[in-house]
C-alpha positions in Angstrom: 0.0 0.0 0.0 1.6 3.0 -1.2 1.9 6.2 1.2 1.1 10.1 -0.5 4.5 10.8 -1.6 5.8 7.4 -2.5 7.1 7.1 -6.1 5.8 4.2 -8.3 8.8 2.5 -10.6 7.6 0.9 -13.1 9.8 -1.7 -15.8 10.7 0.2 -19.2 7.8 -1.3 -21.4 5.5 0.3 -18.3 4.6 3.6 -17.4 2.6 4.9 -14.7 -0.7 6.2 -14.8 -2.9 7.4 -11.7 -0.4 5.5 -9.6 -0.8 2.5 -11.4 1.9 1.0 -13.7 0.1 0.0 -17.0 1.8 -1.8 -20.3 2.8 0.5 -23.2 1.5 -0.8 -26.7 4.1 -2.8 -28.4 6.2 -1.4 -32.3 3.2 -1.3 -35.0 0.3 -0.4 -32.2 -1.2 2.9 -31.0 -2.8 3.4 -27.7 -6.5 3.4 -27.2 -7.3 3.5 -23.6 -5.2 3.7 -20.2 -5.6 0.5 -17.9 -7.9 0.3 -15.0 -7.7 -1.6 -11.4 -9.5 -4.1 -13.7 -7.9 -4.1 -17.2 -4.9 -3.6 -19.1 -3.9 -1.1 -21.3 -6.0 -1.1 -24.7 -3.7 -1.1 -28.1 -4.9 -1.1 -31.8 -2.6 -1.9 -34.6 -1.2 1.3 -36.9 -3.4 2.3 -39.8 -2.3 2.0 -43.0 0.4 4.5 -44.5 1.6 4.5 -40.7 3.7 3.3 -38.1 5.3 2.9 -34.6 8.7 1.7 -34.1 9.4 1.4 -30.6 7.4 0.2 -27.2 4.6 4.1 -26.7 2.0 5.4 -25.0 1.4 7.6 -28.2 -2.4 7.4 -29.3 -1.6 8.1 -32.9 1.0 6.4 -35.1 3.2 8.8 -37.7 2.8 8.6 -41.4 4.8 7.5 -43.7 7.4 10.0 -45.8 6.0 10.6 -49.1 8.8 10.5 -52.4 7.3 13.5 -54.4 8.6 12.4 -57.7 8.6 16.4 -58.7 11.1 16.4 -55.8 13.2 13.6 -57.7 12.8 11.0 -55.0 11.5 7.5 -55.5 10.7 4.6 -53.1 13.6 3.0 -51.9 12.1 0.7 -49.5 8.2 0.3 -48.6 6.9 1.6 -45.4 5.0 -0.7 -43.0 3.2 -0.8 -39.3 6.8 -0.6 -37.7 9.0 1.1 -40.1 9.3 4.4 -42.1 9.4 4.3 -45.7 13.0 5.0 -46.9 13.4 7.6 -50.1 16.6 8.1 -52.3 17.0 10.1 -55.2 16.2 9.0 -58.3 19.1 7.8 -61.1 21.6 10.8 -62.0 20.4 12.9 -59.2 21.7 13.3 -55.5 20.5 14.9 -51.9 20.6 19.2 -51.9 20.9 18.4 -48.2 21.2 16.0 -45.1 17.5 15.9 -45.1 17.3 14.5 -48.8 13.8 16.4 -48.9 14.6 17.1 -52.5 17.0 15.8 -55.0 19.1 18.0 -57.8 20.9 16.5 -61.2 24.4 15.0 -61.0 26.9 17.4 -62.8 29.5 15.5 -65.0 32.7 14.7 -63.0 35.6 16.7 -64.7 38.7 15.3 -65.7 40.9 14.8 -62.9 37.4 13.1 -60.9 35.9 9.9 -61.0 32.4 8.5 -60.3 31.7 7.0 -56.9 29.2 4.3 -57.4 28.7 3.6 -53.2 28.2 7.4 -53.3 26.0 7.7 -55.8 23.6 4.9 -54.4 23.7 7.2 -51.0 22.2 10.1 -52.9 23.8 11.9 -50.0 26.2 14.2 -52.0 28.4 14.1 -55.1 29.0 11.5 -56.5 32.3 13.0 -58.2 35.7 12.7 -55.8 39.2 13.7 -56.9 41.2 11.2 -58.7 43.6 9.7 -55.9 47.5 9.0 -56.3 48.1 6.4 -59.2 44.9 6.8 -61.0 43.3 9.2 -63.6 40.4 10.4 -65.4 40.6 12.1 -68.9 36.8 13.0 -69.7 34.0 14.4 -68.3 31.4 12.0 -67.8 28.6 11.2 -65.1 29.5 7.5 -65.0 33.6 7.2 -65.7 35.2 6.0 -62.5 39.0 7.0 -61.9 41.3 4.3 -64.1 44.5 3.1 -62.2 47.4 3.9 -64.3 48.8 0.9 -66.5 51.3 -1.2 -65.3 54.6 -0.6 -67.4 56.6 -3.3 -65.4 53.7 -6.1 -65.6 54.1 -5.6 -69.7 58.0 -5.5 -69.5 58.4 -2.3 -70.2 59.6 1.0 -68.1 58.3 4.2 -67.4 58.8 7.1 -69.6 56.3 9.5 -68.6 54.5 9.9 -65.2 51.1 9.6 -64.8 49.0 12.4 -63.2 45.1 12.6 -62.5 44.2 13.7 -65.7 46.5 10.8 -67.8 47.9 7.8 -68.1 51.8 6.0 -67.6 53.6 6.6 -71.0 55.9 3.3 -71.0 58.9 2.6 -73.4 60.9 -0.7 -74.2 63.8 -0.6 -71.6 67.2 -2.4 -72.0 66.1 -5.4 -70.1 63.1 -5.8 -72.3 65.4 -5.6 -75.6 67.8 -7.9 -73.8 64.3 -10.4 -73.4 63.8 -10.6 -76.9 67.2 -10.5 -78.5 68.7 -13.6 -76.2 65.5 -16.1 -77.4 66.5 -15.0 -81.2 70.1 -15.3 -81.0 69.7 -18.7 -79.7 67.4 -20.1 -82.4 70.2 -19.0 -85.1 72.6 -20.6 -83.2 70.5 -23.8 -82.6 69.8 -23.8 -86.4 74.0 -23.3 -87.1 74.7 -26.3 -85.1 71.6 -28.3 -86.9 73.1 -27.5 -90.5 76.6 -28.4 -89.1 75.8 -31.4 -88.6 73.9 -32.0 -91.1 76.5 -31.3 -93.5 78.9 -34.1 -91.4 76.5 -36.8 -91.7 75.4 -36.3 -95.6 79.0 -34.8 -97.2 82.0 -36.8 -95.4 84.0 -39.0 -97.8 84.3 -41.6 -95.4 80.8 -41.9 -94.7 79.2 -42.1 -98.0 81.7 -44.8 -99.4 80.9 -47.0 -96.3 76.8 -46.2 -97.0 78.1 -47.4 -100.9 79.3 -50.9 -99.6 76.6 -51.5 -97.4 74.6 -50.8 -100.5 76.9 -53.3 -102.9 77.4 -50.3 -104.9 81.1 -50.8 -106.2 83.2 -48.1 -105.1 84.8 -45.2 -108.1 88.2 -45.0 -107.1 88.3 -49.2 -106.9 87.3 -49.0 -110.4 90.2 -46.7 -111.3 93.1 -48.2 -108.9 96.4 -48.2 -110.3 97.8 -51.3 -111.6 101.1 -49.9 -110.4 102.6 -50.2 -106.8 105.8 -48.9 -105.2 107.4 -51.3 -104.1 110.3 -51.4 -100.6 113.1 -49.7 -103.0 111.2 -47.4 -104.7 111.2 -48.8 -107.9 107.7 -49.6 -109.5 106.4 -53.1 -109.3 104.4 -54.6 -112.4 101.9 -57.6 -111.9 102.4 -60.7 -113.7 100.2 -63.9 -113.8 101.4 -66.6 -112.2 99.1 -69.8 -112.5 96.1 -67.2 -112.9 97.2 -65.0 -109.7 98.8 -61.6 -110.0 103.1 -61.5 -109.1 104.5 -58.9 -108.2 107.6 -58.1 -110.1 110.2 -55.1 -109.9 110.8 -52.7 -113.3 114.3 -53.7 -114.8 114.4 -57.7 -113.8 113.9 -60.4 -115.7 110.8 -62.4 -115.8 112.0 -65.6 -115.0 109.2 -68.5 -114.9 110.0 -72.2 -115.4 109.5 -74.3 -118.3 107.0 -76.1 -116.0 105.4 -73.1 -114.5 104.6 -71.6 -118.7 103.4 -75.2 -119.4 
């Protein structure tokens, strides 16, 4: 039994009322009527094109925002009993203000600025930002993002001309690049030299194509044209002479001396 001058605490989804603590109407409700000693507060769900986000006493819910399209807004997401209804600006147009109560057209992003798509779909500002270090942007355009600068060492080439905001890396063939294309040529020609080479030993040597003749049974040239005369151990030529059908050797300025029997 509370005493005049007692304070009533109540829990957070309570407040008090005649020195009572009565319920608050839950997120999508509105109040109706207080509670009594004998009933409970009385809640009725939001109307349409209303709502009530959080635990209230509040006998009438808010409305919705409405996205005037003369404004340039347009429905972002749909209002309901417990949530707002979001607006955003509509494409190529962003926020004149914090309050995004009205919308005004994109102006093309010069060169040296880039389109910022995650800014853009904020419709909170802008969505043009300088170009940062190591990229560029050469047009004007409501829809060109900043471009990094190419790569001169990922093509094997080396800088010539710095990039800025506004343009690209210039690159050049360096001496290491030359050097990368002229070592893989020089050793083909060489490869090819060493190929001929030996080509030319297998196919041309002497030696080799009279032994490919006899293992051919192609009789041999210089066989076919072999002196009949031999030197012999003093220096003198030697003459053959038949000798019961087999060649004898005999020296220049001797006799040929066979047997009575031997000419029989």
């Amino acid at each position: 039994c509370l005493k005049p001058g007692d304070t009533i605490r109540c829990f957070d989804r309570q407040y008090e009322h005649k020195g009572r603590c009565c319920n608050r109407c839950q997120p999508g409700q509105r109040l109706v009527s207080e509670c009594t000693i004998t009933e409970e507060s009385d809640c009725t769900p939001c109307e349409s094109g209303h709502y009530q986000q959080s635990w209230t006493r509040e006998r009438h819910c808010a409305p919705h925002d409405i996205c005037e399209d003369n404004a340039g807004l347009m429905v972002k997401t749909e209002g309901n009993t417990t949530h707002n209804t979001v607006c955003q600006c509509q494409a190529g147009m962003h926020c004149s203000d914090t309050s995004c109560q009205t919308c005004v057209e994109n102006q093309p992003c010069q060169p040296g600025f880039g389109f910022v798509a995650d800014k853009a779909l904020a419709r909170m500002s802008s969505p043009c930002e300088p170009c940062a270090e190591g990229t560029f942007s050469n047009v004007s355009s409501k829809t060109e993002p900043c471009y990094p600068w190419t790569s001169c060492e990922k093509k094997g080439l080396v800088v010539k001309v710095k990039g800025t905001n506004t343009s690209d890396v210039i690159c050049e063939p360096g001496r290491r690049s030359s050097l990368s294309v002229l070592i893989p040529i020089t050793a083909v020609i060489i490869m090819c030299f060493v190929g001929i080479c030996i080509y030319c030993l297998v196919h041309v040597d002497p030696r080799r194509r009279v032994q490919k003749q006899i293992e051919a049974g192609k009789p041999i040239e210089n066989q076919e044209h072999q002196q009949a005369q031999e030197v012999g151990e003093d220096g003198l030529p030697v003459q053959e002479t038949l000798l019961g059908h087999q060649p004898v050797a005999q020296e220049d300025g001797k006799e040929s001396r066979i047997s009575e029997q031997e000419k029989l």
